[in-house]
KEBA-426149 format. One line per 3 residues: number of its first residue (from 1); their letters; for each residue x, y, z of N, C-alpha, C. Coordinates in pm, whole numbers, plus 50000, padded with zeros to 5 digits. Example, Ala and Ser with C-alpha at 12.3 -4.5 7.8 and 13.67 -1.06 7.14 Angstrom:
# residues 2
1 = as = 51319 49431 50780 51230 49550 50780 51320 49670 50780  51285 49775 50708 51367 49894 50714 51290 50003 50787
# end
This chain:
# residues 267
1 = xxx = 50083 49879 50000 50000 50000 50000 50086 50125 50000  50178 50144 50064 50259 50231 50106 50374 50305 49925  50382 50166 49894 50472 50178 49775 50372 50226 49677
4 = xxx = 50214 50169 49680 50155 50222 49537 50133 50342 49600  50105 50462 49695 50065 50571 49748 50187 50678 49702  50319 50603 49711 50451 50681 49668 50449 50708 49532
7 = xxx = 50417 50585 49441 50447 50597 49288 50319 50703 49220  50204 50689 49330 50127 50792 49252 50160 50977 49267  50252 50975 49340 50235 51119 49368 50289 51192 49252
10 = xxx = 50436 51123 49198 50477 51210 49019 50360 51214 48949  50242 51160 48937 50155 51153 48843 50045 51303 48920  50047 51315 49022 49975 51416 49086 50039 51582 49017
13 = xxx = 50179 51585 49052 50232 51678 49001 50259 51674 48874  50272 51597 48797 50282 51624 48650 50143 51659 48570  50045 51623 48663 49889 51735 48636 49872 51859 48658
16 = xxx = 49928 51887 48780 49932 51991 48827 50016 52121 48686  50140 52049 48647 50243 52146 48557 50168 52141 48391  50037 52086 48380 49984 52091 48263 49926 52262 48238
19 = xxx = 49968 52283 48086 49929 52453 48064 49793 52398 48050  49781 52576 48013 49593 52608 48037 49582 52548 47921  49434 52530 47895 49325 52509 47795 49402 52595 47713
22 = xxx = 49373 52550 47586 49389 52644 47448 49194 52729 47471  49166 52790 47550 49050 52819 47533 49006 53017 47526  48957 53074 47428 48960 53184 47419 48876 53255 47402
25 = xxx = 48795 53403 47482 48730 53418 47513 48665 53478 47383  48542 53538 47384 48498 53614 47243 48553 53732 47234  48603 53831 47317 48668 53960 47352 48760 53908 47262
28 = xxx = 48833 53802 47302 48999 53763 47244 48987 53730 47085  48894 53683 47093 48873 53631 46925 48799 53792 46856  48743 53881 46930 48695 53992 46843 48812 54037 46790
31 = xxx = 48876 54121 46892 49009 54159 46902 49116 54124 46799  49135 54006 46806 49256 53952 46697 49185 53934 46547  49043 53893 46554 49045 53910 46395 48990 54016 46378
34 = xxx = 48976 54120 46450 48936 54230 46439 49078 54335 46372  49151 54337 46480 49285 54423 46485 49398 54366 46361  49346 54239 46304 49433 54177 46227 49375 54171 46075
37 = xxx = 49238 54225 46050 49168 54245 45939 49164 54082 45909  49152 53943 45989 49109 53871 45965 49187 53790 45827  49342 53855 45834 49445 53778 45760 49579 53762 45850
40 = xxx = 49662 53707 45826 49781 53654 45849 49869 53763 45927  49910 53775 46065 50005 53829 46051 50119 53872 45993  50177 53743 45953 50341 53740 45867 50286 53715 45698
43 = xxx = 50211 53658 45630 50227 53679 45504 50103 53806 45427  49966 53770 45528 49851 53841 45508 49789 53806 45442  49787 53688 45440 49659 53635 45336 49570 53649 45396
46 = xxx = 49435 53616 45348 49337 53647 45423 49294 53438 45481  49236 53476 45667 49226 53346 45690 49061 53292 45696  49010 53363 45616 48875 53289 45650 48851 53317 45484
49 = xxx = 48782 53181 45440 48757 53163 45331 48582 53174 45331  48530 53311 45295 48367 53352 45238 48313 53221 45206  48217 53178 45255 48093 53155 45218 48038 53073 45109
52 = xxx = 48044 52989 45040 47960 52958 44863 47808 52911 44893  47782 52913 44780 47615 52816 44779 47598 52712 44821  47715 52654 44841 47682 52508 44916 47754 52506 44993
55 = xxx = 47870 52627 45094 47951 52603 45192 47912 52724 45252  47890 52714 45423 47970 52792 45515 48109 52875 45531  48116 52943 45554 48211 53037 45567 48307 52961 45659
58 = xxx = 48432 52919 45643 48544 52861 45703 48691 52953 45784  48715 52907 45855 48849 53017 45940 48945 52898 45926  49015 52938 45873 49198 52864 45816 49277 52915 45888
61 = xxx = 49255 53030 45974 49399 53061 46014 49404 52954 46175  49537 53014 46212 49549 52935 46320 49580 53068 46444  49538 53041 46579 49615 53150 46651 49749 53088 46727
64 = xxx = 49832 53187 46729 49993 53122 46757 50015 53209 46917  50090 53146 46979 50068 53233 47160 50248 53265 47104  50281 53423 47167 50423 53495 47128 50485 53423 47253
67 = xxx = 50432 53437 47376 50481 53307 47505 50455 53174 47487  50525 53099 47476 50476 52962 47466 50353 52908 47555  50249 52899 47493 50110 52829 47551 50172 52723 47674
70 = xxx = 50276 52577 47640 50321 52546 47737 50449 52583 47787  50505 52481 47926 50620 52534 47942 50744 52467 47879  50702 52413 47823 50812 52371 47737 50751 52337 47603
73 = xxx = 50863 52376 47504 50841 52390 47323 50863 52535 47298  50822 52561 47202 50866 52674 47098 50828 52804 47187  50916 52847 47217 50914 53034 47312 50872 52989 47440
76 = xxx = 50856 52916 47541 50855 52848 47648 50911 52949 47739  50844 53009 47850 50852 53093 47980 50797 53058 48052  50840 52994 48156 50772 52900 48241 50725 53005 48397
79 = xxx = 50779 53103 48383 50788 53210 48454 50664 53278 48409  50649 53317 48297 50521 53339 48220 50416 53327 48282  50318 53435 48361 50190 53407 48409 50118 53314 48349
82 = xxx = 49993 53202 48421 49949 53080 48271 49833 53208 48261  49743 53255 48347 49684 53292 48308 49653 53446 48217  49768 53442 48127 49769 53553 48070 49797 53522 47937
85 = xxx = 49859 53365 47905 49878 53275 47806 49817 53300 47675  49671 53309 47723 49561 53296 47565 49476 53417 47562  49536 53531 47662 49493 53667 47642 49518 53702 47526
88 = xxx = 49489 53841 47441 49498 53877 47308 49653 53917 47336  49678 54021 47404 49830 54101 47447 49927 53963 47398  49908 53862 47397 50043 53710 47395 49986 53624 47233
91 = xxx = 49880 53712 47172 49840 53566 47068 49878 53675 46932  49855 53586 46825 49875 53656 46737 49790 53563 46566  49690 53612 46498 49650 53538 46402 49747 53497 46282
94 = xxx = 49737 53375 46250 49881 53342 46158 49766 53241 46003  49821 53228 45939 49764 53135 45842 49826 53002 45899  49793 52879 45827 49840 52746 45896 50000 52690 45861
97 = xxx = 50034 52755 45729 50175 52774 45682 50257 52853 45803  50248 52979 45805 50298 53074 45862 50295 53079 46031  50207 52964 46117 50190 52928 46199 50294 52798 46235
100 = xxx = 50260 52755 46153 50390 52571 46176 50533 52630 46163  50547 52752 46068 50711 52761 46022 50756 52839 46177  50641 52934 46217 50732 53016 46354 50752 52935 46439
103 = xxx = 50707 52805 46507 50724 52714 46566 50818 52659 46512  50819 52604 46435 50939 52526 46398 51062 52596 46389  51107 52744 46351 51174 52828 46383 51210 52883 46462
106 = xxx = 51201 52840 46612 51145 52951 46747 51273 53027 46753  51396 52978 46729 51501 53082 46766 51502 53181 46658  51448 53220 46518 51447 53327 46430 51357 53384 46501
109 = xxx = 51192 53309 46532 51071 53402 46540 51097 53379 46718  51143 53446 46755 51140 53514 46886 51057 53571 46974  51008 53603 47101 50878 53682 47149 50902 53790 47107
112 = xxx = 51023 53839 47128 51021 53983 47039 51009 54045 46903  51048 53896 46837 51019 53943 46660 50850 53909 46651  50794 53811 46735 50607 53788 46721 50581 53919 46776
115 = xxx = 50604 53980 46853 50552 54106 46902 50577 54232 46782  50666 54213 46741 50709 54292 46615 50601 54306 46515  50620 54161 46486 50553 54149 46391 50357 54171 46368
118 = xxx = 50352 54160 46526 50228 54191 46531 50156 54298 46557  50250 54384 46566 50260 54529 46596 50275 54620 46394  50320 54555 46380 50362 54630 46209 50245 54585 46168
121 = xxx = 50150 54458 46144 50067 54394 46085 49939 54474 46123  49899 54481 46246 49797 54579 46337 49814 54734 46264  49935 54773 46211 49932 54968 46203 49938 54902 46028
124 = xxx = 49978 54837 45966 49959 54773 45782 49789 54795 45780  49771 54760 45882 49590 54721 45898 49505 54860 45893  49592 54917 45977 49527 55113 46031 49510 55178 45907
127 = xxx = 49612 55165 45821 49713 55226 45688 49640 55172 45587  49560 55057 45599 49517 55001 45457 49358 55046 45441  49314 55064 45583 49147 55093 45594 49163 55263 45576
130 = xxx = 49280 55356 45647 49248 55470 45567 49258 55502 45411  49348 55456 45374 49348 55460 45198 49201 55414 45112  49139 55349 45209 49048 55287 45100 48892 55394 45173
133 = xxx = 48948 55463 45263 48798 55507 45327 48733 55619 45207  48884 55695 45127 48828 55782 45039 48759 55729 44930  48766 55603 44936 48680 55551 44779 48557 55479 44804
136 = xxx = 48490 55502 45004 48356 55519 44983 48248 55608 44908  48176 55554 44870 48055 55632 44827 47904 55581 44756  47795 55593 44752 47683 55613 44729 47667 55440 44730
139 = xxx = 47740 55345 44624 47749 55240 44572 47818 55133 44697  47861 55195 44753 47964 55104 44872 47859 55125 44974  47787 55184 45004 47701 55206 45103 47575 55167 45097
142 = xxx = 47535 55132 44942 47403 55063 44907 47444 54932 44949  47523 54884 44882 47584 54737 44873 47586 54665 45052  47664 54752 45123 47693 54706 45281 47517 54755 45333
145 = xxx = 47436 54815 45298 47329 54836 45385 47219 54729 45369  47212 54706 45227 47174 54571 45200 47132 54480 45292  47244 54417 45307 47299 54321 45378 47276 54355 45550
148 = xxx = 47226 54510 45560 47225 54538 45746 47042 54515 45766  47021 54580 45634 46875 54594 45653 46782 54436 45674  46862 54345 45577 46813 54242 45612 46809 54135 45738
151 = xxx = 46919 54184 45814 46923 54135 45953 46834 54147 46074  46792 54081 46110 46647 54085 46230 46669 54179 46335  46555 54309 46316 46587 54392 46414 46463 54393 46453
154 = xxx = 46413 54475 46613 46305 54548 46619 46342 54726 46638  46206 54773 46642 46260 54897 46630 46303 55010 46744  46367 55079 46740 46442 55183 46835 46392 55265 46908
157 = xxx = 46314 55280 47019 46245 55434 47033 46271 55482 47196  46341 55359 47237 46364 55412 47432 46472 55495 47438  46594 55489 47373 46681 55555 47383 46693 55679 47382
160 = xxx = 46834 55744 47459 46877 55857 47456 47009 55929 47383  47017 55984 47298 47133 56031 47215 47221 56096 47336  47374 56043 47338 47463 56077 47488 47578 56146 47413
163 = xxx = 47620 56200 47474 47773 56303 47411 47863 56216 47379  47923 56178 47234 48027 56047 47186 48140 56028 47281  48178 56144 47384 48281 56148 47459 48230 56052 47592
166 = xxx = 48113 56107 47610 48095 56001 47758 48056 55868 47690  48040 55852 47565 47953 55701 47470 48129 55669 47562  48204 55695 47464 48367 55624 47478 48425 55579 47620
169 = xxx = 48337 55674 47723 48406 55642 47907 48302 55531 47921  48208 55554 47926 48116 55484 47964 48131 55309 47890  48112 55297 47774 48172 55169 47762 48317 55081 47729
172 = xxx = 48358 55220 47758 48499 55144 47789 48608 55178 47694  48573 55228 47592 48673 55248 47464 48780 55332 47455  48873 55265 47408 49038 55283 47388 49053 55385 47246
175 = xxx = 49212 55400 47288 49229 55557 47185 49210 55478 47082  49228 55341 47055 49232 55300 46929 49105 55271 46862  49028 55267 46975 48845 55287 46894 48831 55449 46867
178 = xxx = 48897 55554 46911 48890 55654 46905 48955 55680 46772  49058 55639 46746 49139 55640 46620 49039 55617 46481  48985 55470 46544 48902 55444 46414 48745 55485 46412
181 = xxx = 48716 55590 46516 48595 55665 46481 48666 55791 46387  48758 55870 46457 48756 55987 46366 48792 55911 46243  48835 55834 46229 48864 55786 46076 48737 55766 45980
184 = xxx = 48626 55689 46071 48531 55695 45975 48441 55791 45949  48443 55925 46076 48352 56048 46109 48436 56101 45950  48524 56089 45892 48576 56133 45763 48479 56115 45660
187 = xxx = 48418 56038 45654 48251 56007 45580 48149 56011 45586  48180 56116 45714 48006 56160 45813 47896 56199 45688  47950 56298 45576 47881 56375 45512 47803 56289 45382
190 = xxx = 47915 56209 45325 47869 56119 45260 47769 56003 45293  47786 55933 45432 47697 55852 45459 47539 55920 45502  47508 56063 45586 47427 56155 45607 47346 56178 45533
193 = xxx = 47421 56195 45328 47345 56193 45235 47298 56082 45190  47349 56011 45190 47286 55869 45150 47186 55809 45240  47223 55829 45371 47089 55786 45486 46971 55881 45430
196 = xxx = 46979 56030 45425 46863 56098 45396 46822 56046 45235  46901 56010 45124 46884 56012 44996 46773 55888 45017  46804 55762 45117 46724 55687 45109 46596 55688 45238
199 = xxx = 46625 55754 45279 46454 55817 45391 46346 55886 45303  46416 55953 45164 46350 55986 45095 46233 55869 44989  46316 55780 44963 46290 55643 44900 46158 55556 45006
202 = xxx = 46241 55540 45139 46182 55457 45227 46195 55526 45387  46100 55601 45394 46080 55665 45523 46094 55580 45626  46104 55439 45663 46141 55382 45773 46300 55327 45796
205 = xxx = 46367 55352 45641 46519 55314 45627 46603 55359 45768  46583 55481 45802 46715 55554 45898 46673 55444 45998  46573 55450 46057 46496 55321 46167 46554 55205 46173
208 = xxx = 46535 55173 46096 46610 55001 46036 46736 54974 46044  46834 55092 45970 46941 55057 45957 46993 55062 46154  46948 55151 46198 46979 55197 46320 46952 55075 46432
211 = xxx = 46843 55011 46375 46792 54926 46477 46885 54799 46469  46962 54771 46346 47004 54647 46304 47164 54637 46378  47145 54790 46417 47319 54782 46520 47268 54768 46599
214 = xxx = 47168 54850 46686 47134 54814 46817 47098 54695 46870  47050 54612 46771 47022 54451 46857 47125 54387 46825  47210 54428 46751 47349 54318 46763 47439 54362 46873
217 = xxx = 47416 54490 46894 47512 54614 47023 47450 54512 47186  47328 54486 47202 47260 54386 47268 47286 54281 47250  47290 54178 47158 47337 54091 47185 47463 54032 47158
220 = xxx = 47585 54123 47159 47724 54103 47198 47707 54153 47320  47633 54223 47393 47698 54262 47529 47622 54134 47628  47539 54077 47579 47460 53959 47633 47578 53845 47671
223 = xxx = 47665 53875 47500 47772 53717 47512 47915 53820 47580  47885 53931 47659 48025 53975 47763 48112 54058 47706  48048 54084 47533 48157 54147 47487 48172 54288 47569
226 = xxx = 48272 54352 47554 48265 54520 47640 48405 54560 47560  48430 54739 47558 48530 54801 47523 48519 54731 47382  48641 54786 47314 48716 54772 47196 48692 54633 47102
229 = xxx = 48649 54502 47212 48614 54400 47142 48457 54441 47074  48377 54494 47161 48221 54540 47098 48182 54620 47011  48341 54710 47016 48317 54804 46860 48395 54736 46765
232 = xxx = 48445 54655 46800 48517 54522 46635 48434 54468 46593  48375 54391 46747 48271 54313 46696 48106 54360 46595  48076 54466 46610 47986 54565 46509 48074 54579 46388
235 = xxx = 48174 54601 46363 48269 54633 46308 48206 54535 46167  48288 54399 46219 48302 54273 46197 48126 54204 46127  48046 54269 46191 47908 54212 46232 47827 54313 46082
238 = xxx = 47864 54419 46082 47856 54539 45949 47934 54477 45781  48037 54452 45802 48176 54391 45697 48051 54266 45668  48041 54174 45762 47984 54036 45701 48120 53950 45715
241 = xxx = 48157 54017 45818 48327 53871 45860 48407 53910 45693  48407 53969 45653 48470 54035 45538 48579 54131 45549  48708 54026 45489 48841 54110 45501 48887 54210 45441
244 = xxx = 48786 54209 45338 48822 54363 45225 48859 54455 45286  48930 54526 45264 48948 54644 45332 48833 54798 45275  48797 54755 45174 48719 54886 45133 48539 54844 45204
247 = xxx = 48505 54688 45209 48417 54691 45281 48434 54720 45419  48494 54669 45466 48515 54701 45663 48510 54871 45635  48587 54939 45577 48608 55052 45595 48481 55131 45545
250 = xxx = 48365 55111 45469 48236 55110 45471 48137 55062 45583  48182 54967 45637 48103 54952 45792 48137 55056 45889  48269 55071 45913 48309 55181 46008 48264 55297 45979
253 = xxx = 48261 55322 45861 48189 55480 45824 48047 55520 45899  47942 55416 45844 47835 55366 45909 47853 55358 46058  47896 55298 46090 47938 55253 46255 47956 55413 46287
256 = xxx = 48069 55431 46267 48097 55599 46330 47941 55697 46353  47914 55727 46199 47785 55789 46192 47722 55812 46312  47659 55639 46334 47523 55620 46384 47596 55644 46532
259 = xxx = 47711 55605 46561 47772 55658 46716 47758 55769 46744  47799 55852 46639 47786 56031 46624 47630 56028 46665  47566 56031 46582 47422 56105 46592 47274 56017 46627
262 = xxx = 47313 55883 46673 47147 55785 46734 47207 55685 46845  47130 55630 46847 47111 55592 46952 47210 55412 46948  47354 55419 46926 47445 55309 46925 47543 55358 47052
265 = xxx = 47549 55231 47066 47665 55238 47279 47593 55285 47337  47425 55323 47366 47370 55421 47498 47373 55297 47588  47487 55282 47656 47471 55180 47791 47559 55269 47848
# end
């Protein structure tokens, strides 16, 4: 008895030294395919393959941890808080190529060159949605509203229009949601006309489109989203999980807008 009580105890502690779950929250997943335009860090392809007539929309990429997930293998810090492991700040979206080679490479791709690299890829990202924001217009905004109007809303009427400055304290948002409002408030005028061009058409349009953020603004905050992940996730939720850069940058326009002037973030 004595001898089987001894041999089990290595097996006690070698449970104990097992890393966390690969498990990640929706914040973490807004975030990275949000901040990553939903392609590759290191080559940029794009990792989710759209949709066909007879397929679902698929995600190819892989997420790669800049600390090694465990404590031993590729970038391994055993010192490394675990629970900070599969936070966004340590992950980084990779394609499945570009994922196996940094592992298999760990002394080129370094925590400091993944941090690098995920840092240049994130501001490639900033840089690619302003270039394309000037070639919204009338046609880019029919096309993305489409697609909002048809989404299940009801309609809007409890709310209170709040100053965009306390919208930003109040739920939480970072300079970098701030970054990418004034970026899209750059199309305030253009989207303004096109909302009124079509109130003219369909007097319940401004309603609709408005309502179709607000119940998704509800039910991401239902699934915990908050801050910077909840304005990706609209972001993301506007685009249609769409990496284009001239569509996303047509959602944000929209997005901005309706932040500016109705009733989106009144929590």
């Amino acid at each position: 008895m004595t001898a089987q009580k001894k041999a089990a105890k290595p097996k006690r502690r070698a449970a104990s030294s097992k890393p966390p779950a690969r498990r990640y929250s929706p914040k973490t997943i807004k975030l990275l395919f949000g901040f990553s335009a939903a392609r590759c860090s290191k080559c940029r392809r794009d990792v989710v393959a759209e949709a066909t007539a007879k397929d679902p929309a698929v995600v190819l990429g892989k997420i790669a941890h800049i600390v090694g997930h465990s404590d031993i293998g590729p970038r391994a810090e055993p010192t490394f808080a675990k629970g900070l492991r599969n936070q966004y700040p340590n992950l980084l979206l990779l394609c499945g190529l570009c994922h196996d080679l940094v592992d298999a490479q760990d002394s080129t791709f370094t925590c400091g060159q993944l941090r690098k690299l995920k840092k240049e890829h994130e501001s490639w990202v900033r840089d690619k949605l302003a270039q394309a924001m000037p070639q919204i217009g009338f046609a880019e905004l029919e096309v993305l509203s489409k697609g909002l109007l048809n989404a299940p809303s009801k309609p809007v009427t409890t709310f209170k229009v709040t100053d965009p400055a306390k919208k930003m304290k109040r739920n939480g948002l970072t300079s970098e949601v701030r970054h990418s409002l004034t970026m899209g408030l750059a199309k305030a005028r253009e989207v303004e006309g096109f909302v009124s061009h079509m109130a003219a058409i369909d007097d319940s349009y401004p309603e609709r489109l408005k309502a179709g953020f607000v119940a998704n603004y509800e039910n991401f905050r239902k699934k915990r989203l908050r801050g910077d992940s909840l304005f990706e996730a609209l972001v993301q939720f506007a685009a249609g999980g769409s990496s284009d850069f001239k569509r996303t940058a047509t959602s944000l326009a929209i997005l901005a807008y309706l932040f500016e002037k109705c009733e989106v973030f009144e929590r």
